[in-house]
C-alpha positions as CSV (number, residue, x, y, z in Angstrom):
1,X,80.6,116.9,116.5
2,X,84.0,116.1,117.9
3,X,87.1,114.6,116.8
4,X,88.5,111.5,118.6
5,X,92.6,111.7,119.0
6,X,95.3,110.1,120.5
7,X,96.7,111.8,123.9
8,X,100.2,111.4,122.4
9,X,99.0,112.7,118.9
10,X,97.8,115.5,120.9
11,X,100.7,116.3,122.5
12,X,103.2,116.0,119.3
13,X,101.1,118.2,117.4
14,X,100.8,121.0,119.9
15,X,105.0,120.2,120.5
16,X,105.4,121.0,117.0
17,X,102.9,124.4,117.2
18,X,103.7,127.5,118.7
19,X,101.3,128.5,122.1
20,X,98.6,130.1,119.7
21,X,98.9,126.7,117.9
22,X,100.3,127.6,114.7
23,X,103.0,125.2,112.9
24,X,105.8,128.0,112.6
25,X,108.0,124.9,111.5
26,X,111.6,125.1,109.9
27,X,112.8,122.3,107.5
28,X,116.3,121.0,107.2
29,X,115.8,117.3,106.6
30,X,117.6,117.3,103.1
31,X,120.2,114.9,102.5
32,X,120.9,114.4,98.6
33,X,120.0,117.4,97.5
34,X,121.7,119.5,100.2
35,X,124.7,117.1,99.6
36,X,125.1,118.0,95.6
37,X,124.2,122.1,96.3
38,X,127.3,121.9,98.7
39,X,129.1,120.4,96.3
40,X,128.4,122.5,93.4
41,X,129.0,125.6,95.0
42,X,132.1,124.0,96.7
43,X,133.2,122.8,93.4
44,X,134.6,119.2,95.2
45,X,133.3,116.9,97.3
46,X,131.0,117.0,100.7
47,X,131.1,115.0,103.7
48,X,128.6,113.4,106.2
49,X,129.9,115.6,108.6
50,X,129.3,119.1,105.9
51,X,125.5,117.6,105.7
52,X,125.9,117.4,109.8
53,X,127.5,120.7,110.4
54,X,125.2,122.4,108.0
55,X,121.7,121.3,110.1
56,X,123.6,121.6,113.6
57,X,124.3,125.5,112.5
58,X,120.7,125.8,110.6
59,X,118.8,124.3,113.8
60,X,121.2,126.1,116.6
61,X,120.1,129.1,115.3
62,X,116.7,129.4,113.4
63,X,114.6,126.9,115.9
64,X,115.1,130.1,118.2
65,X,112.8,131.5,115.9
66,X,110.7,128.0,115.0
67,X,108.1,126.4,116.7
68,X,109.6,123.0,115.4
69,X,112.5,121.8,113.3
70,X,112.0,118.8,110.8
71,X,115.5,116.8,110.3
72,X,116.6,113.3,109.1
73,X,118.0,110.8,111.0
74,X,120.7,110.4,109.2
75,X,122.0,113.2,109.8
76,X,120.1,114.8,111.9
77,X,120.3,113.8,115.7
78,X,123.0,115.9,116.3
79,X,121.4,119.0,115.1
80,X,118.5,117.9,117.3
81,X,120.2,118.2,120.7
82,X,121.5,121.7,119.4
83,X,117.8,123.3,118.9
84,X,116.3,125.7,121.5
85,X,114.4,124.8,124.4
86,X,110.8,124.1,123.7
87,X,111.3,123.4,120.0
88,X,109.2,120.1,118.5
89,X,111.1,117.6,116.4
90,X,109.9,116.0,113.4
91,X,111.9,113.4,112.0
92,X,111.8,112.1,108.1
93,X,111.0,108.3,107.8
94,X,111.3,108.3,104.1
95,X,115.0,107.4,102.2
96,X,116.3,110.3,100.4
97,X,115.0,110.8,96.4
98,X,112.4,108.5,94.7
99,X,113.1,105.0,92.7
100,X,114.0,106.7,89.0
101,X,113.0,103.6,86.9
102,X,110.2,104.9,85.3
103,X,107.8,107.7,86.2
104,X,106.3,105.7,89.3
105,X,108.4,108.0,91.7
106,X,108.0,105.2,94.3
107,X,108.8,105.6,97.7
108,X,111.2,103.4,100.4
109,X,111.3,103.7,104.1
110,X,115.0,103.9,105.9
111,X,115.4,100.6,106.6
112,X,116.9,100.8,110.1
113,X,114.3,102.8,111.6
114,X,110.9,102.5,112.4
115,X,108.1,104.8,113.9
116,X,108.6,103.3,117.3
117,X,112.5,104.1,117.1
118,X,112.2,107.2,115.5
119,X,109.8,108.3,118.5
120,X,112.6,107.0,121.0
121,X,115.0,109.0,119.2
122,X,113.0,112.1,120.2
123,X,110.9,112.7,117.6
124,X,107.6,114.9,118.4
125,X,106.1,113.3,115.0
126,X,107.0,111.8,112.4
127,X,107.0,113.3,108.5
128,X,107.2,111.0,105.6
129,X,107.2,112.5,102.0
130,X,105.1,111.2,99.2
131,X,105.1,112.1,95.4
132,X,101.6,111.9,93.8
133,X,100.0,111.4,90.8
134,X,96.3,111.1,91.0
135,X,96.2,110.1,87.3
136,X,98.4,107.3,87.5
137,X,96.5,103.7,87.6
138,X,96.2,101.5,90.5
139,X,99.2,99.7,89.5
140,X,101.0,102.7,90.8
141,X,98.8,104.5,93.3
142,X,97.3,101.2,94.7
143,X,100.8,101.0,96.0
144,X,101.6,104.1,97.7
145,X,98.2,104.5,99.2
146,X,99.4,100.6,100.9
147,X,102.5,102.4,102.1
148,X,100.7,105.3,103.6
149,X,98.3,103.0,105.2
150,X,100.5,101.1,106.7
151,X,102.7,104.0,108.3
152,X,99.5,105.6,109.2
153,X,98.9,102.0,111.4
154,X,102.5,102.3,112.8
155,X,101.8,105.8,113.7
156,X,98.9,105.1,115.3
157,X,100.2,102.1,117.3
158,X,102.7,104.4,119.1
159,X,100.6,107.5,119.7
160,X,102.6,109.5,117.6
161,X,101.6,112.3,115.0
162,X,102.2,112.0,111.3
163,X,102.7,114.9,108.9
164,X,102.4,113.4,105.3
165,X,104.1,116.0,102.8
166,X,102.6,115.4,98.8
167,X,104.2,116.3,96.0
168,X,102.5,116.8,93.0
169,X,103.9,115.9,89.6
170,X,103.1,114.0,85.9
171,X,106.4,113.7,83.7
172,X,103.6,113.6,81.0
173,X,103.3,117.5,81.3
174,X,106.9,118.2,80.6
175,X,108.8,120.8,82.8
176,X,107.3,120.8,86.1
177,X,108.7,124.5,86.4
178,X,106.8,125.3,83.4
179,X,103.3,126.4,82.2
180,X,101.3,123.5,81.1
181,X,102.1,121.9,84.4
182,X,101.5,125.2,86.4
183,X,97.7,124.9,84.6
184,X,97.2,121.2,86.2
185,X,98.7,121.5,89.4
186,X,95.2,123.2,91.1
187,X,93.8,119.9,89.9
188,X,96.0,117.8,91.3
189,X,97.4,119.2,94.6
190,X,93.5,119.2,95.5
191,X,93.1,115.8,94.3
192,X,95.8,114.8,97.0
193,X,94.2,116.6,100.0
194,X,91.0,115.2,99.0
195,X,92.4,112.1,98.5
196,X,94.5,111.9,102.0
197,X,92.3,113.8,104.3
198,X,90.6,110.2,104.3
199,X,90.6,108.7,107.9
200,X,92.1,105.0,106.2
201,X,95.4,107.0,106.3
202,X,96.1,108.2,109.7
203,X,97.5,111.3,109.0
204,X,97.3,113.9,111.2
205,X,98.6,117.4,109.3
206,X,98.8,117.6,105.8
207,X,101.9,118.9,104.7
208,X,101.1,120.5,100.8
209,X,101.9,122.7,98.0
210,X,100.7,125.8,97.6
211,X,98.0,125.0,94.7
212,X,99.4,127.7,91.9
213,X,103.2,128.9,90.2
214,X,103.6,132.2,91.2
215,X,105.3,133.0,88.5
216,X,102.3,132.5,86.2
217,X,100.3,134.3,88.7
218,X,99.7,137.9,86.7
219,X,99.2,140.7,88.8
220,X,101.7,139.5,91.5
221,X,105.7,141.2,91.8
222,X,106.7,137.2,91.1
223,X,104.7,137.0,87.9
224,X,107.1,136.6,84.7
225,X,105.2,137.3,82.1
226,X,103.5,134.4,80.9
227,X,100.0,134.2,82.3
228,X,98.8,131.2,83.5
229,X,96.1,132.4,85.8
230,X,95.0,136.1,87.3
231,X,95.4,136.7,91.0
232,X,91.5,136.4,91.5
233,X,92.1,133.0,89.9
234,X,94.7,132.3,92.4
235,X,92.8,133.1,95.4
236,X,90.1,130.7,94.1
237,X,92.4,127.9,93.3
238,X,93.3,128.4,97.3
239,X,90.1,128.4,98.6
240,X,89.2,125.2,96.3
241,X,92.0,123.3,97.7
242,X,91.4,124.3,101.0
243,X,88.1,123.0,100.9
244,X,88.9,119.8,99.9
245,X,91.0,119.0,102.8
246,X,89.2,117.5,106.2
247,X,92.6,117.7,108.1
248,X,94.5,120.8,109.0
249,X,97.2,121.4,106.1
250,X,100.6,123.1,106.4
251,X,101.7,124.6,103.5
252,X,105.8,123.9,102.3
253,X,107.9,126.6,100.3
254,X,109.1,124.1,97.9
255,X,112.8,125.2,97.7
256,X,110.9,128.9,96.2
257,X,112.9,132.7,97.0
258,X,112.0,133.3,100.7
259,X,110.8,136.7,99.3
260,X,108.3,134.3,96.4
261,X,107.1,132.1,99.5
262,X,106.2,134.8,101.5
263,X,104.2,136.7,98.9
264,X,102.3,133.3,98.1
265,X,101.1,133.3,102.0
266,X,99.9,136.8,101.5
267,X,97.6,135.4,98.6
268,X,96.7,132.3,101.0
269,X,95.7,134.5,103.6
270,X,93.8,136.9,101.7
271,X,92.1,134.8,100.3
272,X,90.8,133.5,103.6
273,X,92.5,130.0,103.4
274,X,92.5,128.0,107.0
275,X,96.4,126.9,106.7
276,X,97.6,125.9,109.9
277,X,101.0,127.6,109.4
278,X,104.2,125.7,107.1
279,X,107.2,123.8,106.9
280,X,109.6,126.1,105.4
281,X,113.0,125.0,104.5
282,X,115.2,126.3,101.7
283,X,113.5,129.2,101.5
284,X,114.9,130.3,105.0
285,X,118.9,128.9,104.6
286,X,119.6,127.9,101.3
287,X,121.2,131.6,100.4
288,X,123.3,130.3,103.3
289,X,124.9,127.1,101.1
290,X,127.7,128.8,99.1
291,X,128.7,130.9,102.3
292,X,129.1,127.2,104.0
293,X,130.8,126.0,101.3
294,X,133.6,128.6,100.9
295,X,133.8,130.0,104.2
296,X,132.5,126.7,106.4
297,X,130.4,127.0,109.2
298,X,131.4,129.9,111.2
299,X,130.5,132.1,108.2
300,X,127.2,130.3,108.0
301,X,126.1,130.7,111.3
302,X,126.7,134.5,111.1
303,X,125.0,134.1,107.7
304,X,121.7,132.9,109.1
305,X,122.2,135.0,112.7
306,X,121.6,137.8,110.3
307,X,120.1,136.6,107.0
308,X,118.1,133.8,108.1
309,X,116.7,135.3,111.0
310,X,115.6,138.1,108.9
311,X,114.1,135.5,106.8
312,X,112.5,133.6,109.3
313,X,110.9,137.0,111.2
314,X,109.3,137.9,108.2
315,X,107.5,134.5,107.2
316,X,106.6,134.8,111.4
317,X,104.9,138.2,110.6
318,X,103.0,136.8,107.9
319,X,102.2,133.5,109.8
320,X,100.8,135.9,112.6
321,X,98.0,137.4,110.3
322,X,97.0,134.7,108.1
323,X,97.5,131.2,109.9
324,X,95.0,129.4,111.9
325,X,95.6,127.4,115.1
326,X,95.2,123.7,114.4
327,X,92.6,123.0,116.4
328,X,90.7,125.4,114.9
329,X,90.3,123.1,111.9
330,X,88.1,120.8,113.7
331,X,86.4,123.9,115.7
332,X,88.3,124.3,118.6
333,X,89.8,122.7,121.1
334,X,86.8,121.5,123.1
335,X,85.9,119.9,120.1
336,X,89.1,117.3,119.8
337,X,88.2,114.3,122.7
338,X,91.8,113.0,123.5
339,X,91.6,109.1,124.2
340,X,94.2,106.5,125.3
């Protein structure tokens, strides 16, 4: 049975993918949070043109490395012309942080942008980040599956992919760092990919978490002590999410230790789990932040020439034996009928 697909969804996808079509994809679309690490390791204040100068030096020199960079427009589109040749763009829809009311977490689009500008601005796809609670009520969830319908509409109107990044979270399980959380999140990061694999969204790739805390994971070199779940468990808890999902899924490092992120793959991969590759940020650069902030950006592009390329090689390596094309998802490529 074949899947039907827009020609232009097609083509952003496989701009975004490497030739074996693996998502080898770097992300530096950060904005507030980039803004206050700068700042703390600066100890005084940070510019637009420190958030520019940071993801012009990232981009220039880890999309030689990338198959695609995510950035913002915001700040972004500079950093965008800088990337190497053949390098897909993904560019963040979403404003920066989550409305902090109450435990809603709901989400806002930039209001000067749209799908159709962000595609004439040279984006390959577009990426819009959601934060998910499947146990909230309709009140709540009603809403932001609206607001994912409706960009998944706009999306589809312009021919143009969309990557839809979840994060899992429930302020009624305290610490999201900590262990009752780590003991519901299998639950809930496969409630999402169930949830938005369905076709009334219009995603494309699934952007996720990995479904377990490594540090809780006992028998692993990140474990700390506390057991939350064995390694065989782990492995399970993979292959369960996985099989919940009816898109292909990227997985994101979540701001982890590039050496954490890259052992979590190793446990994705063993245990046979059809990710399509990730979208990797922090765990690549942000090492990189206090050489920025003391020594500016000279310093940090030597930083990541050495350090984050390093970095990025070795999450490559481990892409190369454990990530699926794409297409395979949907059982090849003869299998995905391109229309429009």
């Amino acid at each position: 049975m074949s899947v039907r697909m827009g020609k232009g969804k097609i083509a952003g996808i496989n701009a975004c993918a490497d030739k074996k079509g693996v998502i080898a994809a770097a992300a530096m679309d950060q904005r507030g949070s980039l803004e206050k690490a700068i700042g703390k390791a600066r100890g005084g204040p940070v510019t637009g043109d420190d958030l520019v100068a940071f993801k012009t030096a990232v981009t220039t020199v880890l999309t030689k490395h990338a198959s695609a960079i995510l950035l913002d427009p915001e700040y972004g589109l500079p950093a965008a012309k800088a990337r190497a040749s053949g390098t897909g763009v993904l560019l963040a829809y979403e404003k920066t942080g989550y409305d902090t009311k109450d435990d809603s977490r709901l989400p806002d689009l930039l209001p000067e942008w749209s799908v159709r500008r962000l595609a004439e601005a040279g984006a390959s796809a577009i990426k819009v980040l959601l934060y998910y609670n499947p146990n909230h009520p309709d009140t709540i969830n009603g809403v932001k599956k609206a607001f994912i319908e409706r960009i998944g509409s706009e999306c589809a109107s312009v021919d143009v992919p969309l990557f839809l990044e979840v994060i899992a979270y429930d302020d009624s399980l305290g610490d999201a760092k900590g262990i009752e959380f780590a003991r519901a999140k299998p639950k809930l990061v496969t409630a999402y990919m169930k949830e938005f694999s369905l076709p009334r969204y219009g995603v494309d790739i699934l952007k996720v978490e990995v479904p377990v805390n490594m540090a809780y994971v006992e028998g692993t070199k990140t474990f700390g002590g506390q057991k939350a779940y064995s390694r065989k468990d782990a492995m399970k808890m993979f292959q369960d999410s996985a099989a919940a999902a009816r898109l292909p899924f990227i997985y994101l490092s979540a701001g982890v230790a590039d050496s954490v992120f890259l052992e979590t793959l190793e446990i994705a991969a063993e245990a046979g789990t059809p990710f399509s590759g990730v979208l990797c940020g922090r765990a690549t650069w942000q090492d990189g932040i206090p050489v920025y902030a003391s020594k500016g950006k000279g310093a940090l592009t030597e930083w990541l020439e050495d350090r984050g390329v390093k970095n990025i090689t070795a999450l490559n390596e481990v892409l190369a034996k454990g990530a699926k094309p794409w297409w395979d998802f949907y059982g090849g490529k003869a299998k995905i009928e391109a229309v429009g």
